[in-house]
C-alpha positions as CSV (number, residue, x, y, z in Angstrom):
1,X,61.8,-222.7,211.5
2,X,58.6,-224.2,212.5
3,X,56.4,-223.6,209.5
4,X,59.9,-225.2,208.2
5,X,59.4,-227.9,210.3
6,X,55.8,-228.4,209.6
7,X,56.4,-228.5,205.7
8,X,59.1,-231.0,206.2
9,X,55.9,-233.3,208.1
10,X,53.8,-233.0,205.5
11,X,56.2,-233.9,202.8
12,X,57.4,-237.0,205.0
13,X,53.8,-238.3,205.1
14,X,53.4,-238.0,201.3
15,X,50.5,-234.9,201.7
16,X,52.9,-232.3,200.0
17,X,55.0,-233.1,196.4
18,X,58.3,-232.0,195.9
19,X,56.9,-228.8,194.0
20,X,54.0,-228.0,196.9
21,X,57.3,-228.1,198.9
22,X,59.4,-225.7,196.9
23,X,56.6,-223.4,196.3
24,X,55.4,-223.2,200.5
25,X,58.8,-223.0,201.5
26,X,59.4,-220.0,199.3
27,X,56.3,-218.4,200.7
28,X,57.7,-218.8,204.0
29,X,61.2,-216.9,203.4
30,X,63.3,-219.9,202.4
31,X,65.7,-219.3,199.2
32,X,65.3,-222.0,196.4
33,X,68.7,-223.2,197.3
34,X,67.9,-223.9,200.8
35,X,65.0,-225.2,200.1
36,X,66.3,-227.5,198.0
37,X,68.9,-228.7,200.8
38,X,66.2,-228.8,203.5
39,X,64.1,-231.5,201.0
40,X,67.4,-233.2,200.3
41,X,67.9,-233.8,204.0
42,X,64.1,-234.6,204.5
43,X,64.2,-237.3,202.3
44,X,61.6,-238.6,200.0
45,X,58.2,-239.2,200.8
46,X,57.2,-242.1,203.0
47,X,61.0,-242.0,203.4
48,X,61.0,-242.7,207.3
49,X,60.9,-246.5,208.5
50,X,57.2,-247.0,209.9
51,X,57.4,-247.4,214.3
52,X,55.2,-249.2,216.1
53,X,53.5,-247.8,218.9
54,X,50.5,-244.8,219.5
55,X,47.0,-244.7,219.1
56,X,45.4,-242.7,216.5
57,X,42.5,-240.6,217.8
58,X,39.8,-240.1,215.0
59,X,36.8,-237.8,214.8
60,X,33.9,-240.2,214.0
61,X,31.1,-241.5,216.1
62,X,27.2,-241.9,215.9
63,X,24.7,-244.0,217.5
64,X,23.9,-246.1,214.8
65,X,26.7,-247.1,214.2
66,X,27.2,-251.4,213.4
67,X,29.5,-254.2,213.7
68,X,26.5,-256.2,212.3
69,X,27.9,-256.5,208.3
70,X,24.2,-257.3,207.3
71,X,23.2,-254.1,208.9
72,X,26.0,-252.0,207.8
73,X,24.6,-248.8,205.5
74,X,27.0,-245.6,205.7
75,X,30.8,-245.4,205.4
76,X,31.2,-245.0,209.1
77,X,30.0,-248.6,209.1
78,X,32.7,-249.9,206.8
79,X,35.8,-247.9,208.1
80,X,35.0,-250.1,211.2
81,X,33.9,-252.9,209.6
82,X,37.4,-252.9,207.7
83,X,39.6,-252.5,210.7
84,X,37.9,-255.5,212.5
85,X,36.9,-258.0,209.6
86,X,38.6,-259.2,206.7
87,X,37.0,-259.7,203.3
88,X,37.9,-261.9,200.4
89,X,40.0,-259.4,198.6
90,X,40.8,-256.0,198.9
91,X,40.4,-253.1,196.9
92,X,43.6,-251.0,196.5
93,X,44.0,-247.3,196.3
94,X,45.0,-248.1,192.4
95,X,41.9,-249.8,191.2
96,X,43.1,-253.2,191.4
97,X,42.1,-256.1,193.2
98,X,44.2,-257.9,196.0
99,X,44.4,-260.9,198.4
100,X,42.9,-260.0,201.8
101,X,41.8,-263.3,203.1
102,X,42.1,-265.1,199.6
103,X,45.0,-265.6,198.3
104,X,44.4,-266.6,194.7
105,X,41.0,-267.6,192.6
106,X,40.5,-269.2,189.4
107,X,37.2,-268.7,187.0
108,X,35.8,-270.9,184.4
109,X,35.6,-269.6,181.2
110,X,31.6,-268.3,181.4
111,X,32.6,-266.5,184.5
112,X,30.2,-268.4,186.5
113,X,32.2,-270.6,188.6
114,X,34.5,-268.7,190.9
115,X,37.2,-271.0,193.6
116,X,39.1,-268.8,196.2
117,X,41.8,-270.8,197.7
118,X,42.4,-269.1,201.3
119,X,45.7,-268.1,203.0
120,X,46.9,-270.3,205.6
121,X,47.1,-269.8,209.1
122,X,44.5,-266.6,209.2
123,X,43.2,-266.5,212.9
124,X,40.2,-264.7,214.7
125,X,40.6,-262.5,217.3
126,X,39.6,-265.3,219.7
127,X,42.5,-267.5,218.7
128,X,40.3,-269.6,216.5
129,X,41.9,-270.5,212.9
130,X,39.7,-268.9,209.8
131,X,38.8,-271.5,207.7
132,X,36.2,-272.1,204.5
133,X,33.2,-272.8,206.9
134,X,33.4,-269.5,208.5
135,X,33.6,-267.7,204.8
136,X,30.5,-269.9,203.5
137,X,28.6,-268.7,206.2
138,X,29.8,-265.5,206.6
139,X,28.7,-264.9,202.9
140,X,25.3,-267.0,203.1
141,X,23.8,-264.7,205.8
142,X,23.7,-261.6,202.7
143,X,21.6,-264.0,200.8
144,X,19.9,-265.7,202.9
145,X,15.8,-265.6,202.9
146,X,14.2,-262.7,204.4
147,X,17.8,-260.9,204.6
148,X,18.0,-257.2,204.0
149,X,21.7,-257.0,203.3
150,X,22.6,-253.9,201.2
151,X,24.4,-256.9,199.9
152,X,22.4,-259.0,198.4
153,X,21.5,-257.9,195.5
154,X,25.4,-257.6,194.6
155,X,24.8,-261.6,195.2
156,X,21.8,-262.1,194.0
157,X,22.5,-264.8,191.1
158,X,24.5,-266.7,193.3
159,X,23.0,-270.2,193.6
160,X,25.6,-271.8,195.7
161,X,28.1,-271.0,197.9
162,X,30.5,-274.1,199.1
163,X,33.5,-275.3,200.9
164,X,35.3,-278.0,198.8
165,X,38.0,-278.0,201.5
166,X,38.8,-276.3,204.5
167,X,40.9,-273.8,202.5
168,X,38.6,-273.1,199.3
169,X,35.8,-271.4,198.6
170,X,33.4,-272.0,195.3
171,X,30.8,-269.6,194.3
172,X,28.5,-270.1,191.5
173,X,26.1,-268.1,189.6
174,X,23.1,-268.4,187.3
175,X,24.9,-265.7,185.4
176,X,28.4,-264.8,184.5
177,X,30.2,-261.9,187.2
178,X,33.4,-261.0,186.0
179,X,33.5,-258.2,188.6
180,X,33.4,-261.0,191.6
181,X,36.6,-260.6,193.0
182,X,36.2,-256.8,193.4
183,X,32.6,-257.4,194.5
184,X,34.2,-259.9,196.9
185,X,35.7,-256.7,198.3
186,X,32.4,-254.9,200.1
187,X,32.9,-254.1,203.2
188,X,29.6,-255.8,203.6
189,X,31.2,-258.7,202.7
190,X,33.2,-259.1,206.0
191,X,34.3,-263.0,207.4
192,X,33.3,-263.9,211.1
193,X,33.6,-267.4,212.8
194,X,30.6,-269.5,211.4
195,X,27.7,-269.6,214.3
196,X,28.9,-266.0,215.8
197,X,26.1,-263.3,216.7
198,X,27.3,-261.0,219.0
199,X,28.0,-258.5,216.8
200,X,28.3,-256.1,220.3
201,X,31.7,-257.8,220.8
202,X,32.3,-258.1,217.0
203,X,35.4,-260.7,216.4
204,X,37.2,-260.7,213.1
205,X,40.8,-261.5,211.9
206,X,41.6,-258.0,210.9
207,X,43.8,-255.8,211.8
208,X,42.2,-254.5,215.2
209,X,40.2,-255.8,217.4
210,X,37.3,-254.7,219.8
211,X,38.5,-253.0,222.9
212,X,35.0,-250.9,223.5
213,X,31.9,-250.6,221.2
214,X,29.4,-247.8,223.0
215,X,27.8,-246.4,219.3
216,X,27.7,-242.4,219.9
217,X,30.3,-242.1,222.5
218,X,33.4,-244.3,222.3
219,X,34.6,-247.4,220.1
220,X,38.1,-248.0,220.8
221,X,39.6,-250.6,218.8
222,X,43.4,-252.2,219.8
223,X,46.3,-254.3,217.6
224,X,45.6,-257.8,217.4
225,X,49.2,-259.3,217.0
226,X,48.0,-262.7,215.1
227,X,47.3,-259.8,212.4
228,X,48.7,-262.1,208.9
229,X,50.9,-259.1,207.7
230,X,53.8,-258.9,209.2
231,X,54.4,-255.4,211.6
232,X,51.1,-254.5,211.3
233,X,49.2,-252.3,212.0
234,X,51.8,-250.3,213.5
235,X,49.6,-248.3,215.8
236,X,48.5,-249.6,219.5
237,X,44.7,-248.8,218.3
238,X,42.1,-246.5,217.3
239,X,40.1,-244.4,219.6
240,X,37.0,-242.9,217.7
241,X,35.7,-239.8,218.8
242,X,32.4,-238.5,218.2
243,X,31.8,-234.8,217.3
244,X,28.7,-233.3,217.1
245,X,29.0,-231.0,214.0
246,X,31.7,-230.1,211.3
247,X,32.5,-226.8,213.1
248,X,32.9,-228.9,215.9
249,X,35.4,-231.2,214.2
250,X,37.3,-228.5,212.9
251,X,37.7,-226.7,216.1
252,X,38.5,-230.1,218.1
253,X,41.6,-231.1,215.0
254,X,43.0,-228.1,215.4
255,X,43.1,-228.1,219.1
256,X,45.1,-231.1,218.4
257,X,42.7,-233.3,220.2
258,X,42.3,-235.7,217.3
259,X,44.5,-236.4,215.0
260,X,42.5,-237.6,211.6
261,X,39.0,-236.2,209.9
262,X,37.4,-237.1,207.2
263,X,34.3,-235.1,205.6
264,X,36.2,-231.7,205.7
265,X,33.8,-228.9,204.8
266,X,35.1,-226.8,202.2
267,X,34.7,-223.6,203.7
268,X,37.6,-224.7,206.1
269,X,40.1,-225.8,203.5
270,X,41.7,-222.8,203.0
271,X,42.5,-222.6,207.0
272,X,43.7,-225.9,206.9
273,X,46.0,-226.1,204.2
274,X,47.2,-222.6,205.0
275,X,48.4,-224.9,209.0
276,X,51.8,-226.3,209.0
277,X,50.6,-228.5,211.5
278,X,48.4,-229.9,208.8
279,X,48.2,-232.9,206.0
280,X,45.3,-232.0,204.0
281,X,44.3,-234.9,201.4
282,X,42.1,-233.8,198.4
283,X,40.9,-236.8,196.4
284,X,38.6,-237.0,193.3
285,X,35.7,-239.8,193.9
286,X,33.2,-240.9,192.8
287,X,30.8,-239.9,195.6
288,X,28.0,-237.3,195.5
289,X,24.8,-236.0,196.8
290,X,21.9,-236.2,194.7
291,X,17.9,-234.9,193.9
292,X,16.1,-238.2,193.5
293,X,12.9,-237.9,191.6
294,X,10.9,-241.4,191.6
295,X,9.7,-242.7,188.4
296,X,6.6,-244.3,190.0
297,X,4.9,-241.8,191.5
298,X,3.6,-238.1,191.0
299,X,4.8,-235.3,189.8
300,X,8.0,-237.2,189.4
301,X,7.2,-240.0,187.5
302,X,6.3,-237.3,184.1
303,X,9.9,-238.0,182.1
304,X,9.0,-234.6,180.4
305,X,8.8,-233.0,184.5
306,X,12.1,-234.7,185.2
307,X,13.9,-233.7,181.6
308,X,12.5,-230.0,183.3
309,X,14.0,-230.1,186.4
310,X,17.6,-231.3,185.1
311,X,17.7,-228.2,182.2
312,X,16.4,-226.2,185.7
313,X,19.9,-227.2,187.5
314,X,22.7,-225.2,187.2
315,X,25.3,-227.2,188.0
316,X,28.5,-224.0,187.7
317,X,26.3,-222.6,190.5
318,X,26.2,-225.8,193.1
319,X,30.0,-226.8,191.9
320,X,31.2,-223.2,193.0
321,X,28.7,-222.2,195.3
322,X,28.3,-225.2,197.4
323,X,31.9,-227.1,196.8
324,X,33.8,-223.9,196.1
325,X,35.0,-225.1,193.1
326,X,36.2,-228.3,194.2
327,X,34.5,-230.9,192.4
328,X,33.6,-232.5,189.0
329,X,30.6,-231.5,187.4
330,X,28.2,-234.6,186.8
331,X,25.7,-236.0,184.2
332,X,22.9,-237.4,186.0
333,X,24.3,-240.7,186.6
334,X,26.3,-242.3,189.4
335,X,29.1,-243.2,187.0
336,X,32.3,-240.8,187.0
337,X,35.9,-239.8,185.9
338,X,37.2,-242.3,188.9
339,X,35.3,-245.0,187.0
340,X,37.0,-247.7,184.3
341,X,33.5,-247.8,182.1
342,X,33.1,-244.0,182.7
343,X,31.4,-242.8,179.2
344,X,32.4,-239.7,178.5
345,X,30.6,-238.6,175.7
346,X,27.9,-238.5,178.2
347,X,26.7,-234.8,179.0
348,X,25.0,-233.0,181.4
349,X,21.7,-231.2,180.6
350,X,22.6,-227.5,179.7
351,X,21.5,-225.3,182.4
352,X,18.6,-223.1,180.4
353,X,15.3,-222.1,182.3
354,X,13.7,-221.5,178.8
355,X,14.1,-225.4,177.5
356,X,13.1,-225.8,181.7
357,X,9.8,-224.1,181.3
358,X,9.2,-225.9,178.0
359,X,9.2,-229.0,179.7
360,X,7.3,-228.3,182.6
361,X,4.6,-226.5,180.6
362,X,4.1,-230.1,178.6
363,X,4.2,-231.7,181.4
364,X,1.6,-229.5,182.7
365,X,3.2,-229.3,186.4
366,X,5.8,-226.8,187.6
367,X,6.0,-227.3,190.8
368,X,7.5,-229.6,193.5
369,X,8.3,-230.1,197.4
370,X,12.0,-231.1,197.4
371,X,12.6,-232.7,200.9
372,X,16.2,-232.8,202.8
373,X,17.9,-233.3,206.3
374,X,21.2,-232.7,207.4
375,X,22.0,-236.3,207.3
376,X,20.7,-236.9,203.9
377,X,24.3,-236.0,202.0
378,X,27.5,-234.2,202.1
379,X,26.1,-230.5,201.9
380,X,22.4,-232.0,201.1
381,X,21.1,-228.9,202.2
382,X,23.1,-226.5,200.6
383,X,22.8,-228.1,197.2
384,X,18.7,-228.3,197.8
385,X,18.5,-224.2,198.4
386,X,20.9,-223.6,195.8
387,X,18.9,-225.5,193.2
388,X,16.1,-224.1,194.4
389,X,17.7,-220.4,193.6
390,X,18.7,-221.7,190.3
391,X,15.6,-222.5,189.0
392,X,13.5,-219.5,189.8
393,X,11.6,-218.3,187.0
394,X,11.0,-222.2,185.7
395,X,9.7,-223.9,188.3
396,X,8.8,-223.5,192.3
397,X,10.7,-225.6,194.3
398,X,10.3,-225.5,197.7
399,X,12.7,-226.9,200.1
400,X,11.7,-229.1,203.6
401,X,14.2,-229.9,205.9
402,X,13.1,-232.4,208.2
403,X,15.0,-233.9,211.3
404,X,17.6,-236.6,210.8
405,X,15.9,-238.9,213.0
406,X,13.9,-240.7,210.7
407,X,14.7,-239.5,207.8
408,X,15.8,-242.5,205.9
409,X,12.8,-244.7,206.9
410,X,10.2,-242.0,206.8
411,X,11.2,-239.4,203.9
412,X,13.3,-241.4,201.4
413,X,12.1,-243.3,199.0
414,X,8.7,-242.4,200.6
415,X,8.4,-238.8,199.4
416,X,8.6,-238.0,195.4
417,X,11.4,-235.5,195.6
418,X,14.4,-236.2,198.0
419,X,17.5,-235.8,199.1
420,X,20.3,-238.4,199.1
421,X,24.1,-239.3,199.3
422,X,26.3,-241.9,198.3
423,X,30.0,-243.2,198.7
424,X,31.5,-244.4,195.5
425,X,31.3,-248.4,194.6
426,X,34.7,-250.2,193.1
427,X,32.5,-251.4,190.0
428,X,29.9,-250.1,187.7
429,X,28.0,-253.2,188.0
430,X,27.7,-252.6,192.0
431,X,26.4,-249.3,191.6
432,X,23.9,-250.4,188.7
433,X,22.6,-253.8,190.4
434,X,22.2,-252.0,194.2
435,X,20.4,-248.9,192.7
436,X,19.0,-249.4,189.1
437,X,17.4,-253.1,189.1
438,X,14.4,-254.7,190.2
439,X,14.4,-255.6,193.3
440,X,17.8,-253.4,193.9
441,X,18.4,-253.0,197.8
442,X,18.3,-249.1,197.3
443,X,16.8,-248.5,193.9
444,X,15.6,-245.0,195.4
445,X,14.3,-243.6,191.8
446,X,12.4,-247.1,190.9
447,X,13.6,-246.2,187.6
448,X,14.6,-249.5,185.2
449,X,12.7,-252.0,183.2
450,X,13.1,-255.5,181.8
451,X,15.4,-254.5,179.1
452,X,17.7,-252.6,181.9
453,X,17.7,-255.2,183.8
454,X,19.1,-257.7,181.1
455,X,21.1,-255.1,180.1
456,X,23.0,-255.0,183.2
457,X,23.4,-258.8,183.4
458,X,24.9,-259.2,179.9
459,X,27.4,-256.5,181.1
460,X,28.6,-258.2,184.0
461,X,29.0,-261.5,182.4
462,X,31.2,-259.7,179.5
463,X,34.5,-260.7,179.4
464,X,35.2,-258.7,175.8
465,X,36.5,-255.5,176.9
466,X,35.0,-253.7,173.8
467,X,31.5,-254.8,174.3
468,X,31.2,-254.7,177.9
469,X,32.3,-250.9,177.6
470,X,29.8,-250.6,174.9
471,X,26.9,-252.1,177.3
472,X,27.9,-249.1,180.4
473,X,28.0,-246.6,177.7
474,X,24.5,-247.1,176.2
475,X,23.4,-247.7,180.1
476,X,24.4,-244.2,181.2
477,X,22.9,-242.4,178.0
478,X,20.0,-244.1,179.0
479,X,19.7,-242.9,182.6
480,X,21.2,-239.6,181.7
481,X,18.1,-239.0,179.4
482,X,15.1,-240.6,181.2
483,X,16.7,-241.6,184.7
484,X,15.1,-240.0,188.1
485,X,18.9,-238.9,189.6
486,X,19.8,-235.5,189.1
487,X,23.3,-235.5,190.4
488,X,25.0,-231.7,189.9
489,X,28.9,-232.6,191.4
490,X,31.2,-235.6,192.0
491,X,32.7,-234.4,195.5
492,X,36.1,-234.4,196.2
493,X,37.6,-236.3,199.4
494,X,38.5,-233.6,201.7
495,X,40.3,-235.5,204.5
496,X,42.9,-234.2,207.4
497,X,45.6,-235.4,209.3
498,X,48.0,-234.1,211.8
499,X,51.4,-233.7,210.7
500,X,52.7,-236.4,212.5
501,X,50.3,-238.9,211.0
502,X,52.3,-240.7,208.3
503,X,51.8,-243.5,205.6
504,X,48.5,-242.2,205.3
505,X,47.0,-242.8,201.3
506,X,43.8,-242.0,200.5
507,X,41.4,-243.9,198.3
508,X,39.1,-242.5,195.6
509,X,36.2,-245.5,197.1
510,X,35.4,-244.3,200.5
511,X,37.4,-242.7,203.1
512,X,40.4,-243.3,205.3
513,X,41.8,-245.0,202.4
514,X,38.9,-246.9,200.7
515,X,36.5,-247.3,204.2
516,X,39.6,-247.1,206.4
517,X,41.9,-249.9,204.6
518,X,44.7,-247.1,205.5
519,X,44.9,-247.6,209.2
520,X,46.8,-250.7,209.0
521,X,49.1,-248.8,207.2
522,X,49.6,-245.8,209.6
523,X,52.1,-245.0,212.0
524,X,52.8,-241.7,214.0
525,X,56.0,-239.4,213.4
């Protein structure tokens, strides 16, 4: 009975439904009947009463990996970040916005003036109480002069940031935000005691604390008991593991010597789900890897070259090729399905090498170097080649991986044609201020002007439903049109757990539950 018994795991933790149960157990030799009696006796999902105790080995490591929230940049960053910090207000798994440190705010009617009244009795890790100060500065640091926060331009009308008392917070803007509170969310956005710098021995009030930080070979993070919710976490700690490579991290979860991966490379998703032994969560997001063609510069900058090169894609081919079919076809903007102002009257350019060569022949170019790395997105590579295959006969594309090392100060947003990757943002307006402004902290196809730019603005000060939709929907036309991203897939989450993992729920905004909010949640079986 142990495929049985693995099942009955997997159910437990909320990885398998009722029919996935049915279905596998029938595969397995067990009558519908028994089946039936087997999932009574299981219980329902998430049935079992969370125990404390355990620590949770995860396969994650690398050396540049921060405690530092101003230099935070890759999800790694905030799955740590969220375990040791906490932010305003969290961001839950069903796109609504919650109390993490705040407990309440109130908004003026313009949207401009935001007061977060803070929960009482929130202490560091050091024994020292949280109060306003430590959130005013906290907050400051991402704005300050000279910073170069991936943050700040999420806060860049912000002209004042206060503490009326010690348990409020007032923010106010130049220009209306009604996204704040979810903005308020960023894992950027994390709350340390005012004057603290040793982000080495990082000290928060979240839910674990700093045991060891080596970046690249061990952080090992432990229960803090002062934690505000009661029970949790449930686990002892974390113990983060680096692996080298995602053959590496396969073979090393199903030795069984960790017990959580994120990142699972579809070419092993077949083995895995096929493993009793084995919770495999398969979440549509909003993340994806991307060609990035800058609008100032040549041969990149010629709208008719780029309107080329996106008829030139074939998008079927990268979705079932590259993802093996797991995935959401996309149209050249960073706004999805997952998203509340997706537009979905907003289309993809068709694949067609004729209206391709059209383009390039105006544009008199029909060539470009298209550089990648290995760390430059999920499957960067793969999509790069597979692109270049698909548009033989159109254009010449030719590939050039260079080494990671580098690669993000060196090639992107250096070279014309690259490479990139991003995690999904909890608002439009986050993706569109941090990538498609002026002065955007990673506006990697320089592409927007004046009239964008105010565009954006009068969106996120829109409180009328109707017409802030209206504002996103004319914005992603736009870049779907004229814009220098050439997104072909929205990725699905592939993450893993061991069967004994439980209360594990994943997040459509970054892994382990939206950057790792899950692992206060977890307990083992």
């Amino acid at each position: 009975m142990s495929d049985i018994d693995g099942l009955v795991r997997r159910y437990r933790a909320g990885a398998l439904s009722r029919r996935g149960f049915i279905k596998r157990a029938g595969a397995a030799g067990l009558v519908l009947p028994a089946a039936s009696a087997v999932l009574s006796a299981a219980g329902p999902a998430f049935a079992q009463t969370p125990s404390r105790g355990g620590w949770l080995r995860i396969a994650q490591g690398n050396t540049d990996d921060t405690l530092e929230p101003i230099g935070m940049t890759d999800e790694a960053d905030g799955i740590l970040g969220n375990c040791v910090y906490q932010r305003l207000t969290r961001f839950a798994p069903n796109l609504e916005v919650g109390g993490d440190a705040a407990e309440e705010w109130s908004v003026n009617d313009a949207a401009t003036e935001w007061v977060f009244k803070l929960r009482s009795g929130l202490t560091f890790h050091n024994g020292q109480s949280l109060t306003s100060a430590d959130v005013v500065e906290s907050l400051q640091r991402h704005i300050a002069e000279g910073s170069e926060s991936p943050a700040k331009a999420l806060l860049a009308t912000v002209t004042e940031i206060s503490a009326p008392d010690a348990m409020s917070v007032k923010i106010v803007m130049s220009s209306g935000n009604a996204d704040l509170p979810v903005i308020m969310s960023d894992y950027h956005l994390s709350i340390h005691p005012a004057g603290f710098t040793d982000f080495a021995r990082a000290i928060g009030s979240g839910p674990f604390k700093v045991m060891e930080f080596i970046p690249g070979e061990r952080v090992v993070l432990e229960r803090f008991e002062d934690y505000y919710e009661d029970g949790k976490p449930y686990l002892d700690g974390l113990d983060f593991i680096p692996v080298p490579d995602a053959n590496a991290m396969i073979s090393t979860f199903l030795a069984g010597d960790v017990d959580l991966i994120t990142g699972v490379p579809t070419f092993a998703l077949a083995q895995m789900e096929a493993n009793p032994n084995v919770a495999v969560h398969n979440t549509p997001s909003g993340a994806f890897s991307n060609m990035v063609m800058m609008t100032d510069r040549a041969p990149t900058d010629n709208p008719d070259f780029r309107k080329g090169m996106k008829h030139a894609l074939d998008r079927e081919l990268v979705l079932n090729q590259v993802f093996k079919g797991i995935g959401t076809i996309a149209a050249d903007t960073p706004i999805g399905p997952t998203y509340k102002y997706w537009c979905e009257d907003v289309k993809p350019a068709d694949y067609d090498l004729d209206k391709a060569k059209f383009y390039f022949d105006k544009a008199g170019i029909n060539a470009v170097e298209l550089f990648t790395s290995e760390t430059a997105g999920n499957s960067a590579n793969d999509i790069a080649l597979t692109f270049q295959q698909s548009a033989k006969g159109a254009a010449d594309v030719r590939v050039s991986k260079v080494p990671s090392d580098g690669y993000w100060s060196t090639t992107w947003m250096q070279k014309p044609m690259t490479m990139s990757g991003w995690n999904a943002r909890p608002t439009v307006d986050a993706f569109l201020t941090i990538a498609h402004m002026a002065g955007g902290s990673w506006n990697e196809t320089m592409w927007g002007n004046e009239t964008t730019d105010q565009m954006i603005i009068a969106a996120r000060a829109e409180l009328d439903e109707t017409k802030r939709r209206q504002i996103y929907c004319d914005l992603q036309h736009m870049l779907n049109e004229d814009g220098g991203l050439m997104i072909p897939v929205f990725a699905n989450q592939l993450e893993a757990t061991a069967a004994h993992v439980m209360g594990y729920t994943p997040h459509s905004v970054g892994a382990m539950g939206g950057f790792g909010q899950t692992l206060r949640n977890v307990w083992l079986g």
